[in-house]
LUMTOR-791004 format. One record per residue: x, y, z of N, C-alpha, C in turn; residue number from 1. Coordinates in nm, 2 decimals. Layout:
<drenlos>
DRENLO X Y Z X Y Z X Y Z NUM $
...
</drenlos>
This chain:
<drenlos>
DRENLO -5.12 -7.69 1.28 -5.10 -7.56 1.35 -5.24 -7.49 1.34 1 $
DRENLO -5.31 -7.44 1.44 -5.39 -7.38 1.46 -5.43 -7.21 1.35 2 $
DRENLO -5.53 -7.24 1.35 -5.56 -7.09 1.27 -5.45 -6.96 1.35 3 $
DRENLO -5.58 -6.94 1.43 -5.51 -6.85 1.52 -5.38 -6.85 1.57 4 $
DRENLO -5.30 -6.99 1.58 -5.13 -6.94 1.60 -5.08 -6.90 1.44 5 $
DRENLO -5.09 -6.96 1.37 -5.11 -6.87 1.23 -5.11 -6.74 1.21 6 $
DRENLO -5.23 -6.70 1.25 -5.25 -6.54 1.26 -5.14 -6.44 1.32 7 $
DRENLO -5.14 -6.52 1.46 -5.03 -6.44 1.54 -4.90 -6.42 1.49 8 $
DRENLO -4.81 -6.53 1.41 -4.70 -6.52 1.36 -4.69 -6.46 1.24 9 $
DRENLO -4.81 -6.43 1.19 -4.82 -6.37 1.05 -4.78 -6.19 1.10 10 $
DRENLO -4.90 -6.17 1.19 -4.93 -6.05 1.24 -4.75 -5.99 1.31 11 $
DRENLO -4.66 -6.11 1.35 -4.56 -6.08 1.43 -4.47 -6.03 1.33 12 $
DRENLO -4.44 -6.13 1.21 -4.38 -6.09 1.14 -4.43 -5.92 1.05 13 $
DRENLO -4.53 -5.94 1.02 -4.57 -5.74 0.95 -4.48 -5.66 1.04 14 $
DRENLO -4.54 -5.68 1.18 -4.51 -5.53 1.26 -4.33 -5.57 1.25 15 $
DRENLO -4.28 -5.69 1.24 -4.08 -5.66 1.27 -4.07 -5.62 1.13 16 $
DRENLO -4.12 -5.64 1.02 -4.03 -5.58 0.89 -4.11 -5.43 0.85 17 $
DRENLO -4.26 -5.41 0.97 -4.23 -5.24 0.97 -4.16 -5.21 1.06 18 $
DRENLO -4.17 -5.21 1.16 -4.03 -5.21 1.26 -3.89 -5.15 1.21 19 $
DRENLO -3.83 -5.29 1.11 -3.72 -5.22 1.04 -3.69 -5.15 0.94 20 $
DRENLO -3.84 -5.16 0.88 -3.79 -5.08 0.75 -3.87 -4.95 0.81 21 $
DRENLO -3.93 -4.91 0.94 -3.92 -4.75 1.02 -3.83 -4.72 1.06 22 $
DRENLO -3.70 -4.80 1.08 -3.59 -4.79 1.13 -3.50 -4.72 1.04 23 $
DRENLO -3.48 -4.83 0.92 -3.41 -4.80 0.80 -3.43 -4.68 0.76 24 $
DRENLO -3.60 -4.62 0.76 -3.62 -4.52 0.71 -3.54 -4.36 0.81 25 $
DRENLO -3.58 -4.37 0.92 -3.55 -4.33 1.03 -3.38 -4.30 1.02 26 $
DRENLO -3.28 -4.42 1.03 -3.18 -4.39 0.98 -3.13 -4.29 0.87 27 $
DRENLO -3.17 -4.35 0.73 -3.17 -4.25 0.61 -3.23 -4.09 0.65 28 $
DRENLO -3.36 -4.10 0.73 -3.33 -3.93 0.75 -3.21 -3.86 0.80 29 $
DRENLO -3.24 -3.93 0.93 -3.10 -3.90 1.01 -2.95 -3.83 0.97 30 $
DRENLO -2.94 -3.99 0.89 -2.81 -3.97 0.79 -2.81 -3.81 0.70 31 $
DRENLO -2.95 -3.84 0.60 -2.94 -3.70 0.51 -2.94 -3.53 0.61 32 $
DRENLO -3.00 -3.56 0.72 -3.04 -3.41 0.86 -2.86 -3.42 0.83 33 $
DRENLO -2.78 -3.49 0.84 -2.63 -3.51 0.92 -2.56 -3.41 0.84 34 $
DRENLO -2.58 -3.48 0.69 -2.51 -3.46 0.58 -2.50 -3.29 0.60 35 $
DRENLO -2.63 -3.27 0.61 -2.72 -3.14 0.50 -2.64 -3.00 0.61 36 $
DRENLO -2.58 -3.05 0.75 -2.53 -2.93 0.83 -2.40 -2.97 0.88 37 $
DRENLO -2.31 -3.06 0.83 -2.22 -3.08 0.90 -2.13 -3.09 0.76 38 $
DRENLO -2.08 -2.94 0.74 -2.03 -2.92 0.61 -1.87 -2.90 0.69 39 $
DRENLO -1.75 -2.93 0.62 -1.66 -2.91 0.66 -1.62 -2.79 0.67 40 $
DRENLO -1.52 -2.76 0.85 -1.50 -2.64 0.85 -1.47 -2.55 0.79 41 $
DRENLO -1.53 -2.43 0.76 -1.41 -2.31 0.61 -1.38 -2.23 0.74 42 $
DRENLO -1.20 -2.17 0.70 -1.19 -2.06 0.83 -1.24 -1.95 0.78 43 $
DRENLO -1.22 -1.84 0.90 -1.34 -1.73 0.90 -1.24 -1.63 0.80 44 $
DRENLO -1.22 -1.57 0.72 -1.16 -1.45 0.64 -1.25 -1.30 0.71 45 $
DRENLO -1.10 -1.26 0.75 -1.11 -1.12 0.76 -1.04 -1.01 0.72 46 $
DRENLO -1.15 -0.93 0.62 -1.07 -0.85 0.52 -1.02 -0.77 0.61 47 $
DRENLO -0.92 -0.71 0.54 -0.83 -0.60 0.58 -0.92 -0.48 0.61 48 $
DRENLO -0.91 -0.43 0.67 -1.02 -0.27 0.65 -0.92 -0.21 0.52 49 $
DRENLO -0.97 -0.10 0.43 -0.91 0.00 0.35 -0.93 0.10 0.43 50 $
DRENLO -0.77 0.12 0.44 -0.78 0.21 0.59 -0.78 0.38 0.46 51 $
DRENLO -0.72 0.37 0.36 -0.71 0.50 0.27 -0.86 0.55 0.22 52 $
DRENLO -0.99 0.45 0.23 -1.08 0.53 0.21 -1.18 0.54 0.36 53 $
DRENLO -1.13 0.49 0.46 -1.14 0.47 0.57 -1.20 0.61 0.65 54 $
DRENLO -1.29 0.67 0.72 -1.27 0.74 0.80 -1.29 0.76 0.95 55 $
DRENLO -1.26 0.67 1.01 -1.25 0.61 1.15 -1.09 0.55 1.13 56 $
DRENLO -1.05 0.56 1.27 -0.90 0.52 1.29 -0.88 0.41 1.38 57 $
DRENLO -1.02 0.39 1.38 -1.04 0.23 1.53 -1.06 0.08 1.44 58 $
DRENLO -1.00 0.07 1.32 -1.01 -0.04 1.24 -0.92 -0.15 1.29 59 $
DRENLO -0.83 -0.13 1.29 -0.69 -0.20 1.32 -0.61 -0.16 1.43 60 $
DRENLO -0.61 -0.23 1.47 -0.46 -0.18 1.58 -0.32 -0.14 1.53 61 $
DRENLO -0.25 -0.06 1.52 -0.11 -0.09 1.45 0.02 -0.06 1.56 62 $
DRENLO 0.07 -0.20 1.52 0.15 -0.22 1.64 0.29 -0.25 1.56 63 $
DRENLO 0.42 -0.27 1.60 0.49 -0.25 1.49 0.51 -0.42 1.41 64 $
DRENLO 0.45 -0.48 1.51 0.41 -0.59 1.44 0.33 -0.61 1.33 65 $
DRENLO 0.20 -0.49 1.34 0.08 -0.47 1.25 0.13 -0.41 1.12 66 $
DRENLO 0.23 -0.29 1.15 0.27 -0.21 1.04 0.27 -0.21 0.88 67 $
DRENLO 0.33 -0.35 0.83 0.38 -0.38 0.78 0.26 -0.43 0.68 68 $
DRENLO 0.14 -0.48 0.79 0.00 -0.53 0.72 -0.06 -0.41 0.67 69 $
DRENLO -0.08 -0.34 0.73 -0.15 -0.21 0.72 -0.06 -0.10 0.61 70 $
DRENLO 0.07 -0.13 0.56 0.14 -0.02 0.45 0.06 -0.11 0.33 71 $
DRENLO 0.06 -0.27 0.35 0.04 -0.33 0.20 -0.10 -0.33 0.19 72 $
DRENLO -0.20 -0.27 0.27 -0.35 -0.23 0.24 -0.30 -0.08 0.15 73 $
DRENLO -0.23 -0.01 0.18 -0.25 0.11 0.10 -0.20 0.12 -0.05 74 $
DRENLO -0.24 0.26 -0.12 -0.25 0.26 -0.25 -0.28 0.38 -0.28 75 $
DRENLO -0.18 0.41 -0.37 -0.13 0.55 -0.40 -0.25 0.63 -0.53 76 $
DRENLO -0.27 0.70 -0.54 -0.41 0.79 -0.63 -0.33 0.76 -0.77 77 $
DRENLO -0.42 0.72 -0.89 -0.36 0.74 -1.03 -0.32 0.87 -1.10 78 $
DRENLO -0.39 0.93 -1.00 -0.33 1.08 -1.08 -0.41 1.16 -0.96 79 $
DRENLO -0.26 1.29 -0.92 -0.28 1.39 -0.86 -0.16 1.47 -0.87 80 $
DRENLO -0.22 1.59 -0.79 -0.02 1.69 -0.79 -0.05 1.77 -0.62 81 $
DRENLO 0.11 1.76 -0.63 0.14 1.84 -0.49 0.25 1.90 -0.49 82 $
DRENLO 0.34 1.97 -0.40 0.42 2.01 -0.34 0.49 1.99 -0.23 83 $
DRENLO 0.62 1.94 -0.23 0.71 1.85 -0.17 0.85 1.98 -0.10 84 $
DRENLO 0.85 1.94 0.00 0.98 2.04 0.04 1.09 1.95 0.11 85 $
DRENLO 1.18 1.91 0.07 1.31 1.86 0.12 1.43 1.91 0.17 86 $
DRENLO 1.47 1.90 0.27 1.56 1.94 0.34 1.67 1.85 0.41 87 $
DRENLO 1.87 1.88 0.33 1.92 1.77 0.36 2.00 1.81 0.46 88 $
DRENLO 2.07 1.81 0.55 2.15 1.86 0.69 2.27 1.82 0.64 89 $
DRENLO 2.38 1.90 0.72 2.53 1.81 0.69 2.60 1.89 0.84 90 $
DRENLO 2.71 1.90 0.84 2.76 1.98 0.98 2.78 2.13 0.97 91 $
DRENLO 2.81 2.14 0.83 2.78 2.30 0.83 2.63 2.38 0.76 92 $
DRENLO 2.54 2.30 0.77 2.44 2.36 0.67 2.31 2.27 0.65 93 $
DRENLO 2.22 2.34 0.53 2.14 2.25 0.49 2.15 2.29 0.36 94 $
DRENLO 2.05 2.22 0.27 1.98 2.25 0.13 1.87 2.26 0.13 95 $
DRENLO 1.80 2.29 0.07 1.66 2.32 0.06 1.61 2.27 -0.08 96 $
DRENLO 1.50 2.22 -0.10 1.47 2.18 -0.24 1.35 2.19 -0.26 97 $
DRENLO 1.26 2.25 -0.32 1.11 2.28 -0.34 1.07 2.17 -0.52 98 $
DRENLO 0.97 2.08 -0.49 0.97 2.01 -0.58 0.83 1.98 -0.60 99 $
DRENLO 0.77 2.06 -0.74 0.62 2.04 -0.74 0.60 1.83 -0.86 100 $
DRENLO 0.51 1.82 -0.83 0.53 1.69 -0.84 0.35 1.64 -0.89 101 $
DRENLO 0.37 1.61 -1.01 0.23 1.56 -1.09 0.25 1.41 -1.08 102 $
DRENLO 0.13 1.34 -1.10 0.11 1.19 -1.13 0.03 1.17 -1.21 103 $
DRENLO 0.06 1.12 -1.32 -0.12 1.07 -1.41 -0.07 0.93 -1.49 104 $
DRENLO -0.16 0.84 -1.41 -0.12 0.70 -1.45 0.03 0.67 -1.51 105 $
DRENLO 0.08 0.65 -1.43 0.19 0.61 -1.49 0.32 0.69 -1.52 106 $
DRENLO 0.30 0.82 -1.52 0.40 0.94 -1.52 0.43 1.00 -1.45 107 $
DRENLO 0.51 1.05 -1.41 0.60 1.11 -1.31 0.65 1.23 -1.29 108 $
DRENLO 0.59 1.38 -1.32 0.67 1.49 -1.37 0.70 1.57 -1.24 109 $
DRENLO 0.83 1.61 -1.23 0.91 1.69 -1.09 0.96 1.82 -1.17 110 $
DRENLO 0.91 1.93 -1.08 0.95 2.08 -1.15 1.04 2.07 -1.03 111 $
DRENLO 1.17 2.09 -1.03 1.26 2.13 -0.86 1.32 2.20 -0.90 112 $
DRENLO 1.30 2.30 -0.82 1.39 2.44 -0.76 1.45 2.41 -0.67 113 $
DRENLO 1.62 2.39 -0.69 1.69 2.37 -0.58 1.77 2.48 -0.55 114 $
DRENLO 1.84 2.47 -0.43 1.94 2.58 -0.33 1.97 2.72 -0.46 115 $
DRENLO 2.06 2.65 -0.54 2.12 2.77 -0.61 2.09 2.66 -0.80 116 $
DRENLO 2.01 2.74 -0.87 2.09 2.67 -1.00 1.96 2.68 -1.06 117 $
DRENLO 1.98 2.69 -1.19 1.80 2.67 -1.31 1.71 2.54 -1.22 118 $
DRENLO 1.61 2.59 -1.29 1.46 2.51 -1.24 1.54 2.36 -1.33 119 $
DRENLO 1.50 2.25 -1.28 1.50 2.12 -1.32 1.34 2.06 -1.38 120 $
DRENLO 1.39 2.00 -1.46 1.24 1.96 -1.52 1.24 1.81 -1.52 121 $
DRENLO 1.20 1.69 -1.50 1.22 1.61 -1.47 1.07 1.50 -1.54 122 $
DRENLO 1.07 1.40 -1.63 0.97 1.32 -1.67 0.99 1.16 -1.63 123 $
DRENLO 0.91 1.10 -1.57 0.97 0.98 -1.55 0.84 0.84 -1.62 124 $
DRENLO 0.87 0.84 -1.73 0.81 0.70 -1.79 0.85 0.57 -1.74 125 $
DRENLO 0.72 0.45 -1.75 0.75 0.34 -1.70 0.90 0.27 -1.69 126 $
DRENLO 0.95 0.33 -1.82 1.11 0.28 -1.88 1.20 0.39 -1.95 127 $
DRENLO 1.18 0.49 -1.90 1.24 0.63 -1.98 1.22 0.75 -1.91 128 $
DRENLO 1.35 0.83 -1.87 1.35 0.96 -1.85 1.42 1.05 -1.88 129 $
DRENLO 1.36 1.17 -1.89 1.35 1.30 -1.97 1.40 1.42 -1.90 130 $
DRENLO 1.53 1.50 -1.88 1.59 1.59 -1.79 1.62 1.73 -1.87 131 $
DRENLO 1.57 1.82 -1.84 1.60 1.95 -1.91 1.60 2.06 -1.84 132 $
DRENLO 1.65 2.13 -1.80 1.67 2.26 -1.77 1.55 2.39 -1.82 133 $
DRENLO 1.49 2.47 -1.72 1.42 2.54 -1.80 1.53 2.68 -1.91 134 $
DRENLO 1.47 2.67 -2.03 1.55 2.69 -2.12 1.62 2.58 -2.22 135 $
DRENLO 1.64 2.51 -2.20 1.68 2.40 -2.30 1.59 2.37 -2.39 136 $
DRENLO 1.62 2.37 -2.54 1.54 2.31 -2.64 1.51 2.19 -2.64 137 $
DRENLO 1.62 2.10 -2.59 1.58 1.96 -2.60 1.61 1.85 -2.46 138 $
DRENLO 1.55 1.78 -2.41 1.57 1.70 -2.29 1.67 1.59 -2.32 139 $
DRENLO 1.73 1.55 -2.23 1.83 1.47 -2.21 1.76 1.34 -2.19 140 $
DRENLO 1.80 1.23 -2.30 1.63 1.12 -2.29 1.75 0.95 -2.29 141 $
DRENLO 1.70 0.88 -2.20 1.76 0.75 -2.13 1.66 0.65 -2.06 142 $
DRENLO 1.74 0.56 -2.04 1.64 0.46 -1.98 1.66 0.46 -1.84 143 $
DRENLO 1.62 0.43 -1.71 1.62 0.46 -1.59 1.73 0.49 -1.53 144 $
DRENLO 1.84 0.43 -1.61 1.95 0.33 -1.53 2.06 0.39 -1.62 145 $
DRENLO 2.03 0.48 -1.67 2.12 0.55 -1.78 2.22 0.63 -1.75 146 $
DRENLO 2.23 0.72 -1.60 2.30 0.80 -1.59 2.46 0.75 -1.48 147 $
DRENLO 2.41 0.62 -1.47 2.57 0.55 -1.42 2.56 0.55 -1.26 148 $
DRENLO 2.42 0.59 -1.22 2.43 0.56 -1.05 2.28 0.44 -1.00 149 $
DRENLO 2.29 0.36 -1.15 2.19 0.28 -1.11 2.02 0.25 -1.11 150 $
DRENLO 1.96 0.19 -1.11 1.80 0.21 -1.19 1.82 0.32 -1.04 151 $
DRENLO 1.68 0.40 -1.09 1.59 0.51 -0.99 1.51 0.50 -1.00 152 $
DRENLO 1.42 0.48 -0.89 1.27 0.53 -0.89 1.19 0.63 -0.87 153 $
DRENLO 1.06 0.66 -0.91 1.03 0.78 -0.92 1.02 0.85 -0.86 154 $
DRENLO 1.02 0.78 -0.68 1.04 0.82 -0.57 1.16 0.86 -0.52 155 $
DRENLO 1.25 0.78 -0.57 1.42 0.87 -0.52 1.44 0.99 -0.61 156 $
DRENLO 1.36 1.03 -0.76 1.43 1.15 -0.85 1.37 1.25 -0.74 157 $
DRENLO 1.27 1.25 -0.66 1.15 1.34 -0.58 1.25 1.34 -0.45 158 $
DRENLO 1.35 1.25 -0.44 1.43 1.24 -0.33 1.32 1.25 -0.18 159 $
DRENLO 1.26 1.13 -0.20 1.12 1.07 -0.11 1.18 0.94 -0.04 160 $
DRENLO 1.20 0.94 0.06 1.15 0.79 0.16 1.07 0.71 0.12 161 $
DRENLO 1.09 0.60 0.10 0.98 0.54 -0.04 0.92 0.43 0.14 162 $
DRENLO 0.83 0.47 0.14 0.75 0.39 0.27 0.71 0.21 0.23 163 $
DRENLO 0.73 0.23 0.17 0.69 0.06 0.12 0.86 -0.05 0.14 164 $
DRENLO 0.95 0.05 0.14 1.09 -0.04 0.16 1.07 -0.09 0.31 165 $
DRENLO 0.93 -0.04 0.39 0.96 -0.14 0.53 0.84 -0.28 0.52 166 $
DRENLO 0.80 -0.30 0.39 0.75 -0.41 0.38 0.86 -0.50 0.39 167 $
DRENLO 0.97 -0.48 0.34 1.11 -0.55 0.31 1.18 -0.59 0.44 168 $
DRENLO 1.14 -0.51 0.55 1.24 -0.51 0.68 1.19 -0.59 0.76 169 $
DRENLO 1.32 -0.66 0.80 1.30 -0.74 0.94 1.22 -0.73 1.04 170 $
DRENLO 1.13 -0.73 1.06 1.03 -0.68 1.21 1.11 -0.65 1.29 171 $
DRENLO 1.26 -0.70 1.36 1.31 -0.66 1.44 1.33 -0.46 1.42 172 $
DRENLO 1.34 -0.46 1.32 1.43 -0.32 1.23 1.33 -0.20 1.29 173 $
DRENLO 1.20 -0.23 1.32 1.08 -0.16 1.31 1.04 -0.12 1.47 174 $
DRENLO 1.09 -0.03 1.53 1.05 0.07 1.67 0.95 0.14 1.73 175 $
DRENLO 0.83 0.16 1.60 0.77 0.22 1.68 0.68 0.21 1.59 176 $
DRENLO 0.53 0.18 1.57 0.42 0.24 1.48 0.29 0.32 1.55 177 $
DRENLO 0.20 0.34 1.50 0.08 0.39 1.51 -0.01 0.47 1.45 178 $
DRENLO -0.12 0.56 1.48 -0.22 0.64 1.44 -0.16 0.78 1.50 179 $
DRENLO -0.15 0.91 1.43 -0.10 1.05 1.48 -0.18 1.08 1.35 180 $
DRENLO -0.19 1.27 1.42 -0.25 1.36 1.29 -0.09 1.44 1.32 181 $
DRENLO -0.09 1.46 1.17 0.01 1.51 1.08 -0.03 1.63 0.98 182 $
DRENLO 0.03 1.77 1.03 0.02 1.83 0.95 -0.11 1.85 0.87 183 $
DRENLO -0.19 1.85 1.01 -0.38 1.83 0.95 -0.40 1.73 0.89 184 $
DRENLO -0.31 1.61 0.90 -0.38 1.50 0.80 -0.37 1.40 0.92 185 $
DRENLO -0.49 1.30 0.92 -0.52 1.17 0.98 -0.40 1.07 0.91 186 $
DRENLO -0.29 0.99 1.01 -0.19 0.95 0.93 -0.14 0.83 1.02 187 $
DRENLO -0.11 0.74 0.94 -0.03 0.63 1.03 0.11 0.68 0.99 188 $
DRENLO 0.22 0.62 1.10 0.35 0.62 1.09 0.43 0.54 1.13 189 $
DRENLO 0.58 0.51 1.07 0.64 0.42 1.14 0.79 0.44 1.16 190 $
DRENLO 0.85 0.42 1.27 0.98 0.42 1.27 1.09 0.28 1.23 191 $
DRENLO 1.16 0.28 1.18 1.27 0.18 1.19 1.39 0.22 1.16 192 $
DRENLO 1.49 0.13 1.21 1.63 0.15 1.20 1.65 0.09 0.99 193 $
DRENLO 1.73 0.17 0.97 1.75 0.13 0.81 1.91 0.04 0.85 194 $
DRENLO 1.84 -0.08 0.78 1.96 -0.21 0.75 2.11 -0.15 0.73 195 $
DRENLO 2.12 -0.11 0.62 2.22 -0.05 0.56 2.33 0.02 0.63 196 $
DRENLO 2.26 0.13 0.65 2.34 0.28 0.76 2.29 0.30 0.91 197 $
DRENLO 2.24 0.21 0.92 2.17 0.22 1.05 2.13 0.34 1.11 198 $
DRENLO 2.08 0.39 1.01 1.97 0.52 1.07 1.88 0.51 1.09 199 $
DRENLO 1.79 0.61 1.16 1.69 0.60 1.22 1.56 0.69 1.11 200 $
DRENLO 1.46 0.63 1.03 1.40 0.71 0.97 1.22 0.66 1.00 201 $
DRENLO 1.16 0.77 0.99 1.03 0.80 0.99 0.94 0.88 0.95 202 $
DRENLO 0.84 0.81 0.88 0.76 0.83 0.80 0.58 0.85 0.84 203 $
DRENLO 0.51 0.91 0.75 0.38 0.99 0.79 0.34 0.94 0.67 204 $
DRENLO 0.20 0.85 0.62 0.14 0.83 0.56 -0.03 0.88 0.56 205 $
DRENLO -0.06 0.97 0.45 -0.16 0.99 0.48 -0.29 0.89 0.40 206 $
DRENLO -0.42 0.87 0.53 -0.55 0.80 0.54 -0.62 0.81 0.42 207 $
DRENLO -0.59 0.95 0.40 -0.74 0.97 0.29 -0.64 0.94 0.14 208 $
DRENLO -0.51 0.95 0.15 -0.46 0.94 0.00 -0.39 0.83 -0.01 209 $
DRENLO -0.32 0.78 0.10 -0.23 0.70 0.10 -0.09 0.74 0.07 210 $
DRENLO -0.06 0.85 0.10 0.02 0.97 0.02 0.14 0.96 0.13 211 $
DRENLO 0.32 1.02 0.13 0.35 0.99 0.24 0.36 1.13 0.23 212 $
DRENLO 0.33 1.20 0.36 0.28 1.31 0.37 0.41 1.39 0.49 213 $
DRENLO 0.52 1.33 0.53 0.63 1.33 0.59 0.72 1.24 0.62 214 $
DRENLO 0.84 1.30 0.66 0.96 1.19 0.69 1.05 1.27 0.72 215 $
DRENLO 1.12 1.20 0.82 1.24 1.25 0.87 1.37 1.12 0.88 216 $
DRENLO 1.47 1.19 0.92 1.60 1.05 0.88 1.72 1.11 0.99 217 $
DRENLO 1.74 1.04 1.10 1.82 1.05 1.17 1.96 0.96 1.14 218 $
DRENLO 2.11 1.03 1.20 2.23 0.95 1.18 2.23 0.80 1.30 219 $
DRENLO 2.32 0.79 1.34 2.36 0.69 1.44 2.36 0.78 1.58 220 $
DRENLO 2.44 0.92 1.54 2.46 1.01 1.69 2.26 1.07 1.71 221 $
DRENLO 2.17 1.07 1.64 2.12 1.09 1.64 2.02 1.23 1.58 222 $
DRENLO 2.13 1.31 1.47 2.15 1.39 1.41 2.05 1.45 1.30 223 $
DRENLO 1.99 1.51 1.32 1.84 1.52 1.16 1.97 1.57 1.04 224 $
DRENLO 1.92 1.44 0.95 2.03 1.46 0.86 1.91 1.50 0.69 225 $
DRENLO 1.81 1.47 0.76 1.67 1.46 0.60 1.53 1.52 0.68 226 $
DRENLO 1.44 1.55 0.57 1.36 1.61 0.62 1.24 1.62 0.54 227 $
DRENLO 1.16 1.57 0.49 1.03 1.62 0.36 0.91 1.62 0.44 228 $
DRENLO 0.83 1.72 0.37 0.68 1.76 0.42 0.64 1.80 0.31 229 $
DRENLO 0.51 1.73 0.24 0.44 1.74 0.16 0.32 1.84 0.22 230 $
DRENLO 0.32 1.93 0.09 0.17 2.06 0.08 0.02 1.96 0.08 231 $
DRENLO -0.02 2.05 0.06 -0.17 1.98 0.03 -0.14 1.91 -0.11 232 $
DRENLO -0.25 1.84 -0.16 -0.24 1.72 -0.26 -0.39 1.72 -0.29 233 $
DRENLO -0.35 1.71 -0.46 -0.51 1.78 -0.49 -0.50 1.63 -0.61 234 $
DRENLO -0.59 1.53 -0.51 -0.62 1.37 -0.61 -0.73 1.43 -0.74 235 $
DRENLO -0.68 1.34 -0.85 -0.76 1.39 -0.99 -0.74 1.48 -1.08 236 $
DRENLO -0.61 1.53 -1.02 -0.61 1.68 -1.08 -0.47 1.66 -1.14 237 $
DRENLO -0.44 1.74 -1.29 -0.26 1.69 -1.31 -0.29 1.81 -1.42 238 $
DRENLO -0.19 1.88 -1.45 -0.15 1.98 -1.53 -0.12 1.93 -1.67 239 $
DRENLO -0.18 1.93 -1.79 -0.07 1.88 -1.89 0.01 1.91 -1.94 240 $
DRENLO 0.01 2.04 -1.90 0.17 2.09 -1.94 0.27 2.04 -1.88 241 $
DRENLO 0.27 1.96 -1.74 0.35 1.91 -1.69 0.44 1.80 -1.76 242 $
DRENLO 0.34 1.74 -1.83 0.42 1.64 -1.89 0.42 1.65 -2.06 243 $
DRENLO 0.46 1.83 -2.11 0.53 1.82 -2.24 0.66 1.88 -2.24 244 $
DRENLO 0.69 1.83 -2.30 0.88 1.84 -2.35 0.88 1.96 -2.43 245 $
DRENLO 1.02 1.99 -2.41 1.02 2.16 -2.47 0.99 2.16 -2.63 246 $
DRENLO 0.93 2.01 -2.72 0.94 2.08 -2.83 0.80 2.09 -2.85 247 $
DRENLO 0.71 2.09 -2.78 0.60 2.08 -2.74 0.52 1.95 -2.71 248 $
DRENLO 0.58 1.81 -2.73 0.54 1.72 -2.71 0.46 1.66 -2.61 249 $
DRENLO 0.35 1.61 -2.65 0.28 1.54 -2.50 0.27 1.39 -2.46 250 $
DRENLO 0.36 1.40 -2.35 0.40 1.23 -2.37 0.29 1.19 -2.29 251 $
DRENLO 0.27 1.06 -2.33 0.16 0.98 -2.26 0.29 0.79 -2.22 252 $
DRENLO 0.20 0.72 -2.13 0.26 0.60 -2.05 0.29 0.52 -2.24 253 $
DRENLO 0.24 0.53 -2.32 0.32 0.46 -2.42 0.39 0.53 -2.54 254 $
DRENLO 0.46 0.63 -2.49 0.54 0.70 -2.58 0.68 0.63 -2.52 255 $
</drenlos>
């Protein structure tokens, strides 16, 4: 075999094994470019707006579909006090109830002035409450569930529409929601039929506290049978006299 065909098949072979090992290389980049951006999908998360420290009302749509997303964004202040006025209807009359109302972590204190009768004084611990009349030396002391009509919450002793029982409701139950100002407050609200009695009740939550800041409660004939409107609400602020017992005691969440 000649030099020169020699040469040539020498020379043929270099350029095919760079050839493929430009290839091979070529490949492997390829491959690693592939890797390095084709990360498996993640879905996109979208937080909830906090519509309570929120001050725009174009976050969310609330529809009575939405409602229900938008009560479990909110969240009630650790401590504040207000003034609550309740009013209950029947066919000949009403009642009237004025109920000043503290919170500080975990406590519960209700001063109520009702229709006719002594001031009520009212303490409600995580697992214990405290009932005395102004004038009584000593409070009447039990566990929630103590007085034979079943646990209570610290929102039924305030005799409050507790707005979170329509996380619990059927979507069907729920008629109407949206954005309204209330009583000078920026406020979502919702209506729904109640399971139970099939009444019609509706609620005013206010933006900046998360506070329910009204409610009303219709029969079946369509009849205003309930009524609350909370005062202004001063977050941060709590009396401590509110929460001592006539022998001067100052209870705190682990007494």
């Amino acid at each position: 075999m000649s030099t020169k065909r020699i040469l040539g098949i020498t020379l043929f072979g270099v350029l095919f094994i760079a050839t493929v090992v430009g290839i091979l290389l070529l490949t492997l980049y390829l491959r690693r470019e592939s890797d390095a951006v084709a990360l498996p999908d993640v879905p996109t998360i979208v937080e909830t707006p906090n519509l309570v420290e929120s001050d725009t009302l174009d976050r969310i749509e609330i529809t009575t579909e939405t409602i229900q997303v938008v009560v479990s964004t909110l969240s009630r202040p650790a401590i504040y006090r207000r003034d609550v006025k309740i009013e209950s209807y029947w066919e000949d009359g009403k009642a009237e109830y004025s109920v000043s109302v503290s919170v500080r972590e975990g406590l519960t204190s209700l001063r109520t002035l009702p229709p006719t009768g002594a001031e009520k004084r009212i303490i409600i611990t995580p697992d214990t409450i405290y009932i005395w009349y102004i004038g009584d030396k000593a409070p009447f002391i039990g566990n929630l569930d103590s007085l034979g009509d079943g646990f209570r919450t610290a929102d039924e002793w305030q005799m409050l529409v507790t707005y979170e029982d329509v996380l619990e409701l059927d979507i069907n139950d729920i008629i109407d929601a949206g954005y309204v100002e209330y009583n000078d407050e920026e406020c979502v609200y919702a209506v729904y039929r109640s399971p139970l009695l099939g009444y019609t009740r509706t609620f005013y939550i206010s933006l900046e506290a998360g506070l329910i800041v009204g409610a009303e409660e219709y029969d079946e004939a369509g009849k205003l049978v309930y009524s609350m409107v909370a005062g202004e609400f001063f977050v941060g602020e709590a009396d401590p006299a509110a929460f001592t017992l006539p022998d001067g005691t100052e209870l705190a969440v682990d007494n």
